[in-house]
C-alpha positions in Angstrom: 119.1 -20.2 -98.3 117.3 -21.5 -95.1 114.5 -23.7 -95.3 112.0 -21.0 -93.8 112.7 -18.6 -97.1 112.7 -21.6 -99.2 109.0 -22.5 -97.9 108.4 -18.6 -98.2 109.5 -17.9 -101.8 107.6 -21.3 -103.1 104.7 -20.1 -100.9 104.8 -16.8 -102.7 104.9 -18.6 -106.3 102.2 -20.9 -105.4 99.4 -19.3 -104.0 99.3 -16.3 -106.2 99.1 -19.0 -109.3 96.2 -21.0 -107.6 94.4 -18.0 -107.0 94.5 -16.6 -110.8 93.5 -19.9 -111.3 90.8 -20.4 -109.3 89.7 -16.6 -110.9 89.9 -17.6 -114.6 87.6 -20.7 -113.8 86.7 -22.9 -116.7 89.5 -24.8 -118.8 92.5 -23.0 -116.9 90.9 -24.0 -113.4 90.4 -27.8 -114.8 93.8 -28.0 -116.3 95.6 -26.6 -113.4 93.2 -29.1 -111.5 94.4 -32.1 -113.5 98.3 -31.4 -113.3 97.6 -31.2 -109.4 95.8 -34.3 -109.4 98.7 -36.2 -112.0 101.1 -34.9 -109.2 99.4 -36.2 -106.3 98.6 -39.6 -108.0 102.2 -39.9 -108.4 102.8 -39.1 -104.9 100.2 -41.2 -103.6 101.1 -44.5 -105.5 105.4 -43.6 -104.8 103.9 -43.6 -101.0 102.2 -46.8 -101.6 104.9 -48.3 -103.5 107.4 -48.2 -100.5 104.7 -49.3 -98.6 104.8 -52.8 -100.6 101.7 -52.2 -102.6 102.3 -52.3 -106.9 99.9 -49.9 -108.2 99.3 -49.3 -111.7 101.0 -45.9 -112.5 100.4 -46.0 -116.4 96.4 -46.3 -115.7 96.1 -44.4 -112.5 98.1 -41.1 -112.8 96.3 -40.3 -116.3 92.8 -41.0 -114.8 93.4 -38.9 -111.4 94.4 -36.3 -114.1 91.3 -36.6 -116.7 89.1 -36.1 -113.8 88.9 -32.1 -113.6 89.2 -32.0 -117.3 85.8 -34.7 -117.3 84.1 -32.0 -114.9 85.1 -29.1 -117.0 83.7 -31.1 -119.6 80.2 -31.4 -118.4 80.0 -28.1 -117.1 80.1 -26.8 -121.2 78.1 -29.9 -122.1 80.9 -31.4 -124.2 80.3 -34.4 -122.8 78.6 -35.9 -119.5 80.4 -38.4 -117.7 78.4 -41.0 -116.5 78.6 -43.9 -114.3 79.2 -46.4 -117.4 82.2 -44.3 -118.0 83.2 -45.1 -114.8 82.5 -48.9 -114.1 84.7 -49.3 -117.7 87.7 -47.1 -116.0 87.5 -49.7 -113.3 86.7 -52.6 -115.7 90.3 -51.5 -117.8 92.2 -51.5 -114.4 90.9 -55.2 -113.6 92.0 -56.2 -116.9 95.4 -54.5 -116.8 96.6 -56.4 -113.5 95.9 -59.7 -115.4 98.7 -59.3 -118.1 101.2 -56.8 -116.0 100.8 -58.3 -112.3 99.6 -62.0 -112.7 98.9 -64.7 -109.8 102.3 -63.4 -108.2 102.3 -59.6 -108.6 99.3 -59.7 -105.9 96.7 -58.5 -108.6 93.8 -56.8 -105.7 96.1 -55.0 -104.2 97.4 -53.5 -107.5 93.8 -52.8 -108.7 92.6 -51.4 -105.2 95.3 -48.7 -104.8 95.5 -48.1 -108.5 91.2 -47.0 -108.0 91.7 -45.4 -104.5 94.4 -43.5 -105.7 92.3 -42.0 -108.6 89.6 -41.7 -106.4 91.7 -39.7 -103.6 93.6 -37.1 -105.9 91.4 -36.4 -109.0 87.8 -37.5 -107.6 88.7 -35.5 -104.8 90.0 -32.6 -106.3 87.5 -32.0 -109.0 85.5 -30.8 -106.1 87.0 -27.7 -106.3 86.4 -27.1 -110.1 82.4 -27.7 -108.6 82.8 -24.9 -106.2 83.8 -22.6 -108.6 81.1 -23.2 -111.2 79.0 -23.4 -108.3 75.2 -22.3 -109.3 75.0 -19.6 -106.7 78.4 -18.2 -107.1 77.5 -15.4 -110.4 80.9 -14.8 -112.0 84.5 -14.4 -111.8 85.0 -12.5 -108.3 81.6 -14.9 -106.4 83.0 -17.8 -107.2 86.9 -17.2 -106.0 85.4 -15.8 -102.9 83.4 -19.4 -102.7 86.1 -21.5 -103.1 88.5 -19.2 -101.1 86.2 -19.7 -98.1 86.8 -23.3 -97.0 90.6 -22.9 -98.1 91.0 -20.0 -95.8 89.6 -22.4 -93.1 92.0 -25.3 -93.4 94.7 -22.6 -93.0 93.1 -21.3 -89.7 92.6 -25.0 -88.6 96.4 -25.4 -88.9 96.9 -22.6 -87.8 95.2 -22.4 -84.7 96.3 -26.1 -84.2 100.0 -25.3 -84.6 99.9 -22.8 -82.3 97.8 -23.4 -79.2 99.4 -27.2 -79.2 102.9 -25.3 -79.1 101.9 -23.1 -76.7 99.9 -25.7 -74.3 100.7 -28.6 -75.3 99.7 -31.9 -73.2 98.2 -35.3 -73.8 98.8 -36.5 -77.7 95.9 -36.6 -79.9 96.7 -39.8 -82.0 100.6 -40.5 -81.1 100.8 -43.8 -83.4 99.7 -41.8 -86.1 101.2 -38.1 -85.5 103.3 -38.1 -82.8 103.1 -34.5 -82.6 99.4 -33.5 -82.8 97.7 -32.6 -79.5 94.3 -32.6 -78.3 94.7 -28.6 -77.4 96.1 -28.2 -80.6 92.9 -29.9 -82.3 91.0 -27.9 -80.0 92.5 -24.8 -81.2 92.7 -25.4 -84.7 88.8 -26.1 -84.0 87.7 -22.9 -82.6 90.4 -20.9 -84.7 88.1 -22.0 -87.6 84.8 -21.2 -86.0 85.5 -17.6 -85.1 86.7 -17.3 -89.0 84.2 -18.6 -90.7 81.9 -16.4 -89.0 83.7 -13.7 -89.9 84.4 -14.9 -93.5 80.7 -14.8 -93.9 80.2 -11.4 -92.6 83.4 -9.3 -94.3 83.8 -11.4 -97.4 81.2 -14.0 -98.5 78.4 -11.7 -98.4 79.9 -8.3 -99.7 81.9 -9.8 -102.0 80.0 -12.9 -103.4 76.3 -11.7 -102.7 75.7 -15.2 -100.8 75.4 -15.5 -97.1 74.9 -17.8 -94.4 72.8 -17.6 -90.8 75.3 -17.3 -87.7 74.6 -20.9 -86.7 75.2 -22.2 -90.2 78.7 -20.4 -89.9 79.4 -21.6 -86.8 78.4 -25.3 -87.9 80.3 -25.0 -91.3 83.5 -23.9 -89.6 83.5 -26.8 -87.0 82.6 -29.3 -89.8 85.6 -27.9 -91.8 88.2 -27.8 -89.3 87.4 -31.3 -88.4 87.1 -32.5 -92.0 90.8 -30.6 -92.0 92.5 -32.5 -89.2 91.1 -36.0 -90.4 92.7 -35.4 -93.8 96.1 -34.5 -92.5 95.7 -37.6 -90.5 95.0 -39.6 -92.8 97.9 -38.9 -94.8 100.4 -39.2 -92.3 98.8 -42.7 -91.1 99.8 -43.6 -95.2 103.0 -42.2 -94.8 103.9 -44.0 -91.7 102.6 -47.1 -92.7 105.2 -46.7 -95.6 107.9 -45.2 -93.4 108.7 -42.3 -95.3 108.9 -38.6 -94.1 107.1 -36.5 -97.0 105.1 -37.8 -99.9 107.9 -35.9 -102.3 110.2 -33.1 -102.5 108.1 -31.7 -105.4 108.0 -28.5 -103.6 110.6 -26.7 -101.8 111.1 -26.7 -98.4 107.6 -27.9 -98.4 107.9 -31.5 -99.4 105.4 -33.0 -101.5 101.7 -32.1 -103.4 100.2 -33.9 -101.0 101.9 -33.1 -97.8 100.2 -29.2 -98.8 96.7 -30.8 -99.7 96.2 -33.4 -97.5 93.6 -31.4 -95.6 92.0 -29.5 -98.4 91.3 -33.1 -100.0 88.8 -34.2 -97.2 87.6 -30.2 -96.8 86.4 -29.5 -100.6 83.8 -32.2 -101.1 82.3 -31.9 -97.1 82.4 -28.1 -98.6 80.8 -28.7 -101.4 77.9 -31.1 -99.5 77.8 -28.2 -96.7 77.1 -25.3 -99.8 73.8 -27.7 -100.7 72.5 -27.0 -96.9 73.5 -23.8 -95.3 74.4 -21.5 -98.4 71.9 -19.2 -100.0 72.0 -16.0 -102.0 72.2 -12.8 -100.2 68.3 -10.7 -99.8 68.9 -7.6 -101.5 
């Protein structure tokens, strides 16, 4: 099987699956949230680990993962999380590195990825369990539309960055940290995702979710997001490089790694979510 159908047929499995997902909502959207987030933690601290940093696994994986499942929990009123909750997360990992890292085992670098990589998987992800419970988004179908929109504009801003950098190509837009990123490809990618979101907003966000957004705030929203998009692929290729290592796992086939597909959408759901509180507003009927 060639690696294009492989990426196909695990593109086929996983997109239909996030979708239902993201339709069902509630506890299914959090739980499928928190596995993602478990994944990526263990991505993000195997990435870190080749890199020379020790983080710890046995704290940070399950707190990336509780994340979602802590949003969920305060969208039923289970049970608020609060910033107390949080300084004692951070107060356990402090601890921890005393008795499993010691003077030797560099004890702050430990601790620092161990937080930063809860912090970039589960913190970051649990924004998209807030843009589908978002308060203007009324049900099932309005609130996959909502969080559908900025995921359909990452994939324009790759895809209008793959292809106008193959086709024009020229000078490199960071070659130390993606040797093969352009500035016309960035470019592209940038207004790829401007002439989208406009016409996300006018064939899908308003029809379909009753919400709707002026032509400037489009226009805005899809820049923002397409630059939010390229910063957060760059980002993880600058912590792949620094830790010499080619994808952050072969979790997925032909695809490498959880985070090698969500590096952009990581940046892109909580500049989203910020955006939403600015230029969104329910449809005039």
């Amino acid at each position: 099987m060639s690696e294009l159908t492989t990426r196909i047929l695990a593109a086929l499995v996983a997109a239909p699956l996030a979708l239902v997902m993201v339709y069902l909502g509630g506890l299914p959207l959090a739980a499928f949230l928190a596995a993602v987030s478990v994944g990526c933690a263990w991505e993000l601290f195997r990435i870190a680990r080749a890199g020379g940093l020790d983080p710890l696994d046995p704290l940070g994986i399950p707190l990336a993962g509780a994340i979602p499942l802590a949003a969920y929990s305060a969208t039923i009123g289970l049970y608020r999380p609060t910033l107390g909750l949080a300084a004692m997360a951070l107060l356990v990992i402090l601890s921890a590195v005393i008795w499993v890292r010691g003077t030797h085992g560099h004890p702050l670098g430990a601790a620092a990825v161990t937080v930063i990589g809860v912090l970039y998987t589960g913190g970051l992800l649990s924004f998209g369990y807030a843009l589908r419970e978002y308060p203007y988004a009324i049900g099932n179908r309005a609130g996959t539309v909502l969080v559908a929109f900025p995921l359909v504009l990452t994939w324009a801003s790759d895809i209008g960055a793959y292809f106008v950098g193959r086709a024009i190509g020229g000078r490199k837009l960071i070659p130390a940290v993606s040797p093969g990123k352009t500035v016309s490809g960035a470019l592209g990618g940038l207004v790829t995702t401007i002439v989208v979101s406009s016409l996300y907003v006018r064939f899908a966000l308003g029809p379909l979710a009753s919400l709707t957004m002026t032509v400037p705030a489009a226009l805005l929203f899809g820049a923002i997001i397409s630059v939010s998009a390229q910063i957060g692929d760059l980002v993880e290729s600058l912590l792949k490089r620094e830790a010499n290592v080619k994808d952050s796992s072969r979790l997925i086939p032909g695809h490498g790694g959880l985070l090698d597909r969500l590096d952009s959408l990581l940046f892109v759901l909580p500049v989203a979510y910020l955006l939403f509180g600015w230029l969104l507003a329910p449809a005039v009927r």
